[in-house]
C-alpha positions in Angstrom: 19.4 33.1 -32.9 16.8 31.7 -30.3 17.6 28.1 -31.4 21.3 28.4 -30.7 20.3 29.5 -27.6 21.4 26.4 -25.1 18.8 27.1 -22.3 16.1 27.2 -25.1 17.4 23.9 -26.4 17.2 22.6 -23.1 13.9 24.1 -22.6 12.3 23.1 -26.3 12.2 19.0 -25.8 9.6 19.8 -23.0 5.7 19.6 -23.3 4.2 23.0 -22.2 3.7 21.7 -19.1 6.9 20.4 -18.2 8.1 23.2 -19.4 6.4 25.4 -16.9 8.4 23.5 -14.2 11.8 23.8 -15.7 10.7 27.7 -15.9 9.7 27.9 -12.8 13.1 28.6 -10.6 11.9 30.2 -7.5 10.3 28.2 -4.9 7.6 27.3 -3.7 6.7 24.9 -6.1 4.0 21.8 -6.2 4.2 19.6 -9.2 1.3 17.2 -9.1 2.6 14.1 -11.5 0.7 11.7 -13.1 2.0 8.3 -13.6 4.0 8.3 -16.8 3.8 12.2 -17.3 7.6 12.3 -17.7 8.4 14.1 -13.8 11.9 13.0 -13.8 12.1 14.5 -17.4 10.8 17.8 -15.9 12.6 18.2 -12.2 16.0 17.5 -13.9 15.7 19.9 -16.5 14.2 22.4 -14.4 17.2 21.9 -12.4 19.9 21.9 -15.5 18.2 25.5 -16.2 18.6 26.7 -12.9 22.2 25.7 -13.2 22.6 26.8 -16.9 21.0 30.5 -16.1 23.4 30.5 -13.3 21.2 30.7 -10.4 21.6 27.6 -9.0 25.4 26.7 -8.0 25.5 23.0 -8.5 27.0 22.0 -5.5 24.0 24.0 -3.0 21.0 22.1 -5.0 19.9 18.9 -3.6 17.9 16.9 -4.9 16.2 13.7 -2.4 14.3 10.9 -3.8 13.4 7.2 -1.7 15.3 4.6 -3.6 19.3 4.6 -4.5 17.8 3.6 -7.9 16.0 7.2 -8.5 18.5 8.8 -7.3 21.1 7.2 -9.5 19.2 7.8 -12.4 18.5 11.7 -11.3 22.4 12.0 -11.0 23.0 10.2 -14.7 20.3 12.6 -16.2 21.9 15.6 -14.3 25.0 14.7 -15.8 24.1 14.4 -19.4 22.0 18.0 -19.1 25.5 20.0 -18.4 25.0 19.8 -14.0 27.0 17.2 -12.4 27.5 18.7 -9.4 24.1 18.5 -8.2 24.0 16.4 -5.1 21.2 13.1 -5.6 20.6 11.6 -2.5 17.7 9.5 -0.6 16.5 11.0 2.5 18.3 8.6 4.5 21.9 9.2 2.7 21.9 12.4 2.4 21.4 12.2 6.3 23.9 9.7 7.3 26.7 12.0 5.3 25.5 15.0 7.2 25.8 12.6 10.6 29.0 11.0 9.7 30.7 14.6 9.4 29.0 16.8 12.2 28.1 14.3 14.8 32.4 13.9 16.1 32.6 17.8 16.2 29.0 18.5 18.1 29.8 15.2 20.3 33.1 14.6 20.6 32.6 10.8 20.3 32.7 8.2 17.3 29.0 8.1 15.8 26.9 4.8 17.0 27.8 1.7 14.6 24.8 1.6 12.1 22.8 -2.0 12.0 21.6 -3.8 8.9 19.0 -5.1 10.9 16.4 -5.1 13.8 16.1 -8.9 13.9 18.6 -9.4 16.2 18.6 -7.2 19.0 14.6 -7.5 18.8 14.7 -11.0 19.6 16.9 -9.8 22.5 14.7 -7.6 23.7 11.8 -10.3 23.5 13.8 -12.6 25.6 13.9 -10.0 28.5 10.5 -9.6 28.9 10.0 -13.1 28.6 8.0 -13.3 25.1 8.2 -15.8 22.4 8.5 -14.7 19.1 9.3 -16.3 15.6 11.0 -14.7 12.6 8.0 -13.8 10.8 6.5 -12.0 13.9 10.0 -10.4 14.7 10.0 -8.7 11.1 6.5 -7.6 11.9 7.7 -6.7 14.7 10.5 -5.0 13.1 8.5 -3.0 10.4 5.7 -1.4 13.5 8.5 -0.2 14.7 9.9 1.3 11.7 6.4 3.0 11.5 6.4 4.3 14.6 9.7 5.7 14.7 8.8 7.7 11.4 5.8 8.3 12.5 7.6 10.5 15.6 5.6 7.8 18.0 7.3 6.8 21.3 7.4 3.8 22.8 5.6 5.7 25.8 2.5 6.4 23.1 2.5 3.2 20.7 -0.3 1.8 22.6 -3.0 4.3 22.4 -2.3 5.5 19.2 -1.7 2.2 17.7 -5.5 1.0 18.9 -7.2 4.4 17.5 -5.1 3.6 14.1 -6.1 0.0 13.7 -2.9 -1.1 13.6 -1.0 -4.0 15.2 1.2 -7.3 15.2 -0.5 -10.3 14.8 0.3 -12.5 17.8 0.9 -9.6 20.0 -1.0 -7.0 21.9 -0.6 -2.7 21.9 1.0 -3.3 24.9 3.5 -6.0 24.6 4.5 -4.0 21.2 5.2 -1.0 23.3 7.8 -2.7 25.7 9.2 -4.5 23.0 9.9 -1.0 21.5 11.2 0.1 24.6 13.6 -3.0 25.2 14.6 -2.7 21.8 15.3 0.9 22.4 17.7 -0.1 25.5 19.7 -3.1 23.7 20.8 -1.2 20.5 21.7 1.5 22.6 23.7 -0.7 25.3 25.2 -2.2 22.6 26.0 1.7 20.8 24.0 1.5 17.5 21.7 2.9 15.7 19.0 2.0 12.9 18.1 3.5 9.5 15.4 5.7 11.5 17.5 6.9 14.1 20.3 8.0 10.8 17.4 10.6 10.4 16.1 11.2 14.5 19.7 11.9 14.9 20.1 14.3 12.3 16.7 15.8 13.0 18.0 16.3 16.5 21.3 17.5 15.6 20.0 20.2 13.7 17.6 21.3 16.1 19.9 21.2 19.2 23.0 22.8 17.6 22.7 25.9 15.5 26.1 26.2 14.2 25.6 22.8 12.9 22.0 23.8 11.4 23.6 26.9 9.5 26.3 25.4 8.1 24.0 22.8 6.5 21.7 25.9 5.2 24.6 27.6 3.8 25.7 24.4 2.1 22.1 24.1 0.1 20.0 26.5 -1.1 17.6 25.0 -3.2 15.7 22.0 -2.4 14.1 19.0 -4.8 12.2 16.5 -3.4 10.7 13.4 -5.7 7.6 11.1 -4.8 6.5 13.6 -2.0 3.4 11.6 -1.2 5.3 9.1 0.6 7.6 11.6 3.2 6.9 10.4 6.4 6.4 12.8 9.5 9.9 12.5 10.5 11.5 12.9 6.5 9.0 16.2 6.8 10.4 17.3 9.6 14.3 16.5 9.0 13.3 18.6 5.9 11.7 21.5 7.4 15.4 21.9 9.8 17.2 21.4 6.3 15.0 24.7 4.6 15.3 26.8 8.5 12.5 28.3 7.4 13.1 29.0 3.3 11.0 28.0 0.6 13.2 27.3 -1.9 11.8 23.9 -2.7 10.1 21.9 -5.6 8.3 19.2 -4.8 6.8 16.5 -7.2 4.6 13.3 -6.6 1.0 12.1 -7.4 -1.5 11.3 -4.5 -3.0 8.5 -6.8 0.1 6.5 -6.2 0.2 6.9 -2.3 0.7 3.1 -1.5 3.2 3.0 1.5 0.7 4.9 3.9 0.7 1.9 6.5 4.9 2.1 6.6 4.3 6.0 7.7 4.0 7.9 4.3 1.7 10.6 4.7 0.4 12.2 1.4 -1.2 15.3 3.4 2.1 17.0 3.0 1.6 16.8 -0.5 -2.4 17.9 -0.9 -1.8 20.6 1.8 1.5 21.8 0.4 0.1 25.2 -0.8 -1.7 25.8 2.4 2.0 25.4 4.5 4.1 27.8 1.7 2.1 30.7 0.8 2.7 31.4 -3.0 3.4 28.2 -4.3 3.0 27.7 -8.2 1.1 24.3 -8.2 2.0 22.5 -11.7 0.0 19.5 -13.2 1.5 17.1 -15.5 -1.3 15.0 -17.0 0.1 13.7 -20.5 0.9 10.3 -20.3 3.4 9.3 -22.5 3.6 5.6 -21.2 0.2 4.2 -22.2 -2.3 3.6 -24.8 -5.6 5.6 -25.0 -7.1 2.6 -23.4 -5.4 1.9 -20.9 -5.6 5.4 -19.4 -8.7 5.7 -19.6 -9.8 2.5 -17.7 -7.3 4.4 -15.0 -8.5 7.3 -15.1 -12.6 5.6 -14.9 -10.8 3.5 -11.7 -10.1 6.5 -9.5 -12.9 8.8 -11.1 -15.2 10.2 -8.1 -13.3 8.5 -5.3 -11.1 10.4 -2.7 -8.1 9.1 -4.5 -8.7 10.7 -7.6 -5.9 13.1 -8.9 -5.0 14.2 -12.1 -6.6 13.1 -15.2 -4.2 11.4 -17.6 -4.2 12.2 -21.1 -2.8 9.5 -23.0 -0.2 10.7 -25.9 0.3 6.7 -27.7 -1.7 5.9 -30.7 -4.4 3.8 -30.0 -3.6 0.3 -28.6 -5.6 -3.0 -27.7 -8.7 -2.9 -25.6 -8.1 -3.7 -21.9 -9.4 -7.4 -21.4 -11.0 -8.7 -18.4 -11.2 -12.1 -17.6 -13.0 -14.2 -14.8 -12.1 -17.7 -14.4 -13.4 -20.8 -12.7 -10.3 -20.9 -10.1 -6.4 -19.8 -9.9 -5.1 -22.5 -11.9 -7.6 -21.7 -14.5 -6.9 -17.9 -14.3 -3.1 -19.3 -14.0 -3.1 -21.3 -17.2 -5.0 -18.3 -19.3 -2.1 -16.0 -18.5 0.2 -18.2 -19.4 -1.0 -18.5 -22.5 -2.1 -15.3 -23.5 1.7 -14.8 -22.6 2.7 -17.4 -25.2 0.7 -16.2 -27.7 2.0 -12.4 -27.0 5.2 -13.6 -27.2 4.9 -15.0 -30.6 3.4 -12.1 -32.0 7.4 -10.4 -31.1 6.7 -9.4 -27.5 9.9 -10.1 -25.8 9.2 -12.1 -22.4 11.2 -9.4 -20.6 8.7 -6.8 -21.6 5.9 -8.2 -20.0 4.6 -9.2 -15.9 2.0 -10.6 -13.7 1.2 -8.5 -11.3 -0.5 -10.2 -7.9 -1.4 -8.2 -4.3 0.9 -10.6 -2.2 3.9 -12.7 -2.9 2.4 -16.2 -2.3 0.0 -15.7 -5.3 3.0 -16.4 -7.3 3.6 -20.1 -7.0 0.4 -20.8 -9.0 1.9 -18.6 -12.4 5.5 -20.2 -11.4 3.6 -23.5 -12.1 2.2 -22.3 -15.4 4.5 -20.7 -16.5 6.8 -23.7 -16.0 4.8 -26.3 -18.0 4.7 -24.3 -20.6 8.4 -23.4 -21.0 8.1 -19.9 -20.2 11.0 -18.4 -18.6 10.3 -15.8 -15.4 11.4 -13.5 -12.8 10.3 -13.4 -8.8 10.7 -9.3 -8.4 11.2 -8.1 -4.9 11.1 -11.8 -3.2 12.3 -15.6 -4.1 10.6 -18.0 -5.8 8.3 -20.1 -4.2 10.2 -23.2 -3.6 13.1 -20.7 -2.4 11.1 -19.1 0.6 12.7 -20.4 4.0 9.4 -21.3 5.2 8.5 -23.2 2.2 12.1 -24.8 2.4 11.6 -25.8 5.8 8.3 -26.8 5.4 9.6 -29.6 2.4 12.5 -30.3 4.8 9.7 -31.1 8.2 7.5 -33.2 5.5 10.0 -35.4 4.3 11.3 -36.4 7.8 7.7 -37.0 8.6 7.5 -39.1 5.7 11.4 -41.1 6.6 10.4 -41.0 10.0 7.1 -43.6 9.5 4.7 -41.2 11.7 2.6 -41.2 8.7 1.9 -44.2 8.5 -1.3 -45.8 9.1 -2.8 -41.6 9.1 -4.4 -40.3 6.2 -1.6 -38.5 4.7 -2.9 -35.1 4.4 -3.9 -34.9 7.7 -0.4 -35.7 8.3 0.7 -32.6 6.0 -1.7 -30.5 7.8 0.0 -31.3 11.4 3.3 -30.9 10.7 2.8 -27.2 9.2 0.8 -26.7 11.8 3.6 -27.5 14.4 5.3 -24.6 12.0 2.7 -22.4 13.1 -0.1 -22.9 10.3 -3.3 -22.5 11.5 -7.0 -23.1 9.5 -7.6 -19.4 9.9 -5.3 -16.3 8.5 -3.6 -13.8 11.2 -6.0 -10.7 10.9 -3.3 -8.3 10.2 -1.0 -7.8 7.4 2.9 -8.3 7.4 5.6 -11.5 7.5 3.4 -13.2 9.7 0.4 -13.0 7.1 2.5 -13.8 4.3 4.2 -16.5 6.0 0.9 -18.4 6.4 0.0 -18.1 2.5 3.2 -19.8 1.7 1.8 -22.6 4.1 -1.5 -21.9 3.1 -0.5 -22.9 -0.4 1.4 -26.2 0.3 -2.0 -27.1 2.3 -3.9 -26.4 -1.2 -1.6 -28.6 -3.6 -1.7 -31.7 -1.2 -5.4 -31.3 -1.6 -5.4 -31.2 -5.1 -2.7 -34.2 -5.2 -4.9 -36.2 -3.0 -7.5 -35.7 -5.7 -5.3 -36.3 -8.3 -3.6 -39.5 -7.0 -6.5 -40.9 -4.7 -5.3 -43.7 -2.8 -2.1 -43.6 -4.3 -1.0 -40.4 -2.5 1.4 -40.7 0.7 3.4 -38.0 2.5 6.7 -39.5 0.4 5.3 -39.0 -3.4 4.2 -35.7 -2.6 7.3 -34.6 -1.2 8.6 -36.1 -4.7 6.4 -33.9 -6.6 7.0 -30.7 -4.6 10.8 -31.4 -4.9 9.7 -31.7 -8.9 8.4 -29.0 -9.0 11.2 -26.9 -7.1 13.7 -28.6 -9.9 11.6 -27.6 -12.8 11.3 -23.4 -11.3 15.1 -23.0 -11.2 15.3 -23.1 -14.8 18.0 -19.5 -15.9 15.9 -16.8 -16.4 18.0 -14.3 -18.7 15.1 -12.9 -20.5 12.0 -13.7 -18.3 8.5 -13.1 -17.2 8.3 -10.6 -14.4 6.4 -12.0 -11.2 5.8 -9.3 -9.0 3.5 -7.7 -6.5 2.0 -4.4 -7.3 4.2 -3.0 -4.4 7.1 -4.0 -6.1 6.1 -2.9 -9.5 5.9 0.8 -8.8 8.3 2.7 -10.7 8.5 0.0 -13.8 6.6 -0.3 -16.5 6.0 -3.4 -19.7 4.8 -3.8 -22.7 2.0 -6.2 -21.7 1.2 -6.1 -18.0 -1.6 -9.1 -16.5 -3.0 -7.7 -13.2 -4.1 -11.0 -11.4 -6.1 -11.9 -8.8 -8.3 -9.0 -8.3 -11.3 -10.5 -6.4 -12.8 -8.8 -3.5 -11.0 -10.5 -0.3 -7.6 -10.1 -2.2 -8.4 -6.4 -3.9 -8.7 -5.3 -1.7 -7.3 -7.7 1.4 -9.5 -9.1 3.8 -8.2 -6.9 6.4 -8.6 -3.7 4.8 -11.9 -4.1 5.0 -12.1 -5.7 8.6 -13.8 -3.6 11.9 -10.8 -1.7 13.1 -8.7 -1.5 10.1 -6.8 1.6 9.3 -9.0 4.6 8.0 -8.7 5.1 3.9 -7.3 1.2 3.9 -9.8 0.0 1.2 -8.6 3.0 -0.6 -5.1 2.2 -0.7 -6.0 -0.8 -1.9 -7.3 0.4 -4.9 -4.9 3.3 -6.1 -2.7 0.1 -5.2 -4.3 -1.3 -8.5 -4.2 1.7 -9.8 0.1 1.8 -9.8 -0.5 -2.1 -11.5 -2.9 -1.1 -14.2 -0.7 2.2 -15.0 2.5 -0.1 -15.5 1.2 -1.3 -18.9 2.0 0.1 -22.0 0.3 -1.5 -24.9 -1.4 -4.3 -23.8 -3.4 -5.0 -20.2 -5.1 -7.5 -19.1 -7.0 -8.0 -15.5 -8.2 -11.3 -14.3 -10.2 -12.9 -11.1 -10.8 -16.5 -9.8 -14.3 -17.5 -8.7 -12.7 -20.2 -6.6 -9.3 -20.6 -4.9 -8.6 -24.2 -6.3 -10.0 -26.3 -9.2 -13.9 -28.0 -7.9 -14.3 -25.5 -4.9 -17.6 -23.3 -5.0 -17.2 -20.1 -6.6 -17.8 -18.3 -4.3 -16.0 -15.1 -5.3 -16.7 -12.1 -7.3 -14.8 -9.5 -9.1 -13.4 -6.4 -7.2 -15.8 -4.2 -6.4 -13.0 -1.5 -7.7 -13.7 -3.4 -11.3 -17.5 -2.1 -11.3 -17.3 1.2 -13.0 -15.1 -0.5 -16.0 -16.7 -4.0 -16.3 -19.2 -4.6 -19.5 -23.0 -5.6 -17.7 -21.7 -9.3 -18.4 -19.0 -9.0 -16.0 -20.0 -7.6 -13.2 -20.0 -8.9 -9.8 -23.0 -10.7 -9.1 -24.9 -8.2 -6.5 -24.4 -5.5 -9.2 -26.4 -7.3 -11.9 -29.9 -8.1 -12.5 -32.2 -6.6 -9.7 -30.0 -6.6 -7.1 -29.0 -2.4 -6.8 -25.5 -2.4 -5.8 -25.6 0.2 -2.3 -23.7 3.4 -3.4 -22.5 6.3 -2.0 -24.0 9.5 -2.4 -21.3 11.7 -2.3 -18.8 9.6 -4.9 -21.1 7.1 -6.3 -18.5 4.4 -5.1 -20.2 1.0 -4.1 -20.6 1.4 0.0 -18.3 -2.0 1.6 -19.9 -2.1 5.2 -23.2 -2.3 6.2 -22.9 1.1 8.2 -21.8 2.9 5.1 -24.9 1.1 3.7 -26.9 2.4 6.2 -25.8 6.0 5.9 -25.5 6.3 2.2 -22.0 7.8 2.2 -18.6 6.1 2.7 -17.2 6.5 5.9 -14.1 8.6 4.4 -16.3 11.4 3.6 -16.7 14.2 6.0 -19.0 14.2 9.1 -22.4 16.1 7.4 -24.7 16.4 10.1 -25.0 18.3 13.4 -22.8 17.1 15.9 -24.4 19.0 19.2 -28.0 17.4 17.6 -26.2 13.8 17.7 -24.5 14.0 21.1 -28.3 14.8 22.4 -29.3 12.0 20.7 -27.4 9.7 22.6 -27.4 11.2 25.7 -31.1 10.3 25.2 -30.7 7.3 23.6 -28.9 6.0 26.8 -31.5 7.0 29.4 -34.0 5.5 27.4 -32.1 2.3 27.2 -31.5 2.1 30.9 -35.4 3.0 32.0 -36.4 -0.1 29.2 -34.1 -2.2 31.1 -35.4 -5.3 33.3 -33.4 -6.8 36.7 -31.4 -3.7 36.4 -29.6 -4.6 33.2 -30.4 -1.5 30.6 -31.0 -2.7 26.9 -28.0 -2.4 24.6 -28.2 1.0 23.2 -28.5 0.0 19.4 -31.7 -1.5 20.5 -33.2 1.9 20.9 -31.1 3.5 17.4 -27.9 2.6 16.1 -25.1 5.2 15.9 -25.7 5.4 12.0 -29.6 6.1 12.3 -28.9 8.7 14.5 -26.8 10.2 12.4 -28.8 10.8 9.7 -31.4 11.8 11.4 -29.1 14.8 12.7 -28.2 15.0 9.4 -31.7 14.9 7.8 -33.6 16.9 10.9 -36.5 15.3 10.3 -39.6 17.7 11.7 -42.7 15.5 11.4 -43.5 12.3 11.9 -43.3 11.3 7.7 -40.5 12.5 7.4 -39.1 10.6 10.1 -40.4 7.7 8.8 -38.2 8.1 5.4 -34.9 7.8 7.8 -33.0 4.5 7.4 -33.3 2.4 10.1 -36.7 4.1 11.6 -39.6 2.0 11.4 -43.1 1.9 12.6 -42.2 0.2 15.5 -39.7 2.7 16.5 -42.1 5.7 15.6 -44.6 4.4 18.1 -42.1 4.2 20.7 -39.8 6.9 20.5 -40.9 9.6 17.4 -42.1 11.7 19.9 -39.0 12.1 21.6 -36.9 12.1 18.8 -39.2 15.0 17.5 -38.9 17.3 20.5 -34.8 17.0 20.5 -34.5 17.9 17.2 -36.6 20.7 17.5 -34.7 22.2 20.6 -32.6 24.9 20.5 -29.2 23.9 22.1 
């Protein structure tokens, strides 16, 4: 009789784990997802059961996820399991419908038009404070804003917290950010719109200003879903704490591995603190991975293992597959041409081309595959941006070099000095911006066109002008517009999230691209570098069968190599592989709390990356450099004191109010405290430690 039973027939397709969710009615709830556990699987049956027992009424259940795409897919799902009532919404629609209805009866006035985009009115804004701005520094521009508005900061704020966050627009100081944000602020709302954020400030606010409103929402839902939780934002945590009015009647679901969005505002505290906010929850794990071969899961799991990204260990549930490969190679075109034809050969073997992608960190790192996947008449996709040849500042770019070239002013020049002025005039510069964003992207693109004339010029020698390689780029562009029904995907791993291939070739993955130069920079965000590698993580885990990661010593064909493999690669690379300064004798510098390799000479220093929590006594340490500082100024000459890492650098006096060193040996053993410095100051460092404070 149990079998006839419809909930248990609903319930018996579930591993036991997923099981436990759909059982699990009442809220709270925490369900901690690995990638390719089957959570969607899990949250819609647990849903269907709620419905089916009849405790959930279909219509007060809804369910909020971040792309139209998952939410599309929750609703068909819902539908097939018997509950197609249940509203599937993203944050920001669910919102606007709530707006649209409410906002004429609270207000009594026709809701602000809502804007497609910031562009505009931002370069309005610009213009009345008098500061120039292109398109790629306007969508930066564009995006900080989004941040901070998400974020709950105020123009009022940006500034401050911007600097202690390490964030930025390239071109543009705290402060001129701010009043942009302010001006921005006053044109949409002389002009009566609003922006996607505001959809949700505007809710948020309704809610919390007018209680009729507020219950009338809480009697409409009861019971609360909420899908890839590690990337809610303050504000989406807060429109959803007015939503709940103080109920706990919610499942969440997401996997802090994957937390990839953190510098667009997602915060995946929300998610690791959950059960310290709702007393009671049930916290589920879903760690069978139905997506991946044995070895590709566990080269995942072995990436994140002992880092402060790590979260649930996957256990693969495929037969065993193909060992991961990792390749270096000589120089992108090299590294280029081998996934290409490893593709071919793939593809030969029955893989379809649509079931496989190269996976990159940033968009202009796809021209170089476009190439080689061209000459070898392979046909591809560019996911989430156009092709190469198709970006407007590659188009304009062509259309500036071949009026330089009709135009004569090359003439008599050495042509790629010609090539390098006129991108120049389109902003190109030697160096990259420091931050990330359009702008940064914007000068790859350039960057790259740079890099082919170099390599024509090599190619052609004296034959080269300005005019034949415009003819080749325009080649080129012709031969990449081939139809691409079943293709190659090219795609970053931002875009890849959420998909998955038979054969996936992450690309690329050299320290200065994984992670980014400016992850790694003096007064980048904390926790960037480790974004940057659960941001390989989401590539790796996109693979089903086959996976292969590669590298680049050099940039272009006859450069120096010059670069190494990831330092994220050193835990899974054979002895043969690894990066230079963690072969031979050379001891790679690691931390002793996660055994990670340490990235900045402080961390060196202090033996611990600077993630983990401060270890040693703080009262001791302020002492220290109250100390520190007098002794700096009495060692001063002319009146000048001595810089203050002269005497000890913030990181030795750390650890030695970590360590507490009583004699003068074991002062000695502290790094960064030498003979020199026990002569001069080991007395006095002595006497403060022992003090009582």
């Amino acid at each position: 009789m149990a079998a006839a039973d419809p909930i248990e027939r609903l319930l018996s397709a579930l591993d036991p784990e997923q099981r436990q969710v759909a059982e699990t009615l009442r809220g709270p709830v925490r369900v901690l997802a690995g990638a390719g556990t089957g959570k969607t699987r899990a949250i819609t049956h647990r849903i269907a059961h709620g419905v089916h027992s009849g405790l959930y009424a279909p219509t007060e259940v809804l369910a909020v996820t971040f792309t139209t795409r998952a939410a599309g897919e929750l609703r068909q799902r819902l539908r097939q399991l018997g509950a197609p009532g249940v509203q599937a919404r993203t944050f920001h629609s669910a919102a606007l419908r709530q707006l649209r209805y409410f906002w004429p009866h609270a207000y009594g006035t026709e809701l602000p038009e809502l804007t497609e985009s910031k562009l505009g009115m931002l370069a309005a804004a610009c213009r009345t404070l008098g500061v120039r701005s292109e398109q790629a520094q306007l969508r930066d521009l564009a995006s900080e804003v989004e941040w901070a508005k998400v974020s709950n900061v105020r123009p009022e704020s940006y500034a401050g917290i911007a600097e202690a966050r390490g964030r930025g627009v390239d071109g543009l100081t705290p402060i001129d950010v701010a009043r942009a944000f302010a001006a921005y602020e006053d044109v949409k709302r002389e002009q009566g719109r609003m922006d996607m954020e505001d959809v949700l400030l505007l809710t948020a606010g309704l809610l919390d200003a007018d209680e009729r409103v507020a219950a009338q929402v809480r009697r409409q839902y009861k019971w609360f879903v909420v899908d890839e939780f590690q990337d809610v934002s303050p504000l989406q945590s807060a429109l959803l704490d007015l939503w709940l009015g103080g109920r706990d009647e919610l499942c969440v679901v997401g996997d802090p591995a994957q937390t990839i969005y953190s510098f667009a505002g997602a915060d995946a505290t929300y998610l690791r603190d959950f059960p310290k906010r709702y007393e009671g929850t049930t916290s589920i794990e879903l760690v069978r991975n139905y997506r991946s071969t044995p070895q590709v899961v566990e080269q995942a799991n072995k990436l994140l293992a002992g880092t402060p990204s790590a979260g649930v260990e996957l256990r693969s549930q495929q037969p065993a597959g193909s060992a991961v490969r990792y390749a270096g190679e000589p120089d992108e075109v090299a590294e280029a041409r081998s996934v290409a034809d490893r593709i071919a050969r793939l593809h030969r073997a029955g893989t379809p081309y649509g079931e496989m992608a190269v996976l990159f960190r940033i968009n202009a790192q796809s021209e170089t595959f476009e190439d080689a996947l061209t000459d070898r008449g392979i046909p591809y996709v560019v996911r989430g941006a156009a092709r190469f040849f198709e970006r407007r500042e590659v188009r304009e770019a062509v259309t500036r070099l071949r009026g330089a070239a009709r135009s004569g002013e090359a003439d008599g020049l050495p042509w790629v000095k010609v090539v390098r002025d006129v991108l120049g005039g389109m902003g190109w510069t030697s160096e990259p911006p420091t931050a990330r964003g359009q702008a940064r992207d914007r000068w790859e693109s350039l960057q790259a066109l740079v890099d082919q004339a170099e390599d024509f010029a090599t190619e052609r020698g004296v034959e080269g002008s300005v005019s034949t390689f415009v003819e080749d780029l325009d080649r080129r562009a012709a031969e990449q517009h081939a139809p691409t029904a079943d293709g190659v995907t090219l795609a970053t791993f931002h875009a890849a999230k959420g998909l998955e291939w038979d054969a996936v070739f992450c690309c690329g993955v050299q320290d200065g691209t994984v992670p980014i130069t400016y992850a790694s920079q003096e007064g980048a965000p904390a926790g960037a570098v480790e974004e940057e590698r659960r941001l390989l993580y989401v590539g790796m885990t996109r693979a089903r069968k086959e996976l292969m990661v590669s590298w680049a010593a050099a940039r272009n064909p006859g450069q120096a190599p010059r670069r190494q493999a990831s330092r994220f690669l050193v835990p899974l690379l054979p002895a043969s592989q690894q990066p230079q300064a963690a072969r031979g004798r050379t001891k790679v510098a690691r931390c002793r709390d996660c055994l990670q390799p340490l990235a900045t000479a402080a961390e060196k220093k202090r033996g611990r990356c600077a993630h983990h929590p401060t270890r040693y006594d703080e009262e001791l340490f302020d002492r220290l450099k109250a100390w520190r500082l007098e002794t700096a100024r009495e060692a001063g000459e002319d009146g000048k004191p001595l810089p203050a890492y002269v005497v000890f650098t913030d990181a030795t006096l750390e650890l030695i109010a970590e360590q507490k060193p009583t004699t003068i040996t074991a002062l000695g053993k502290v790094n960064g405290v030498g003979p020199n410095k026990i002569e001069k100051y080991g007395t006095d460092v002595l006497r403060l430690v022992s003090e009582k404070p």
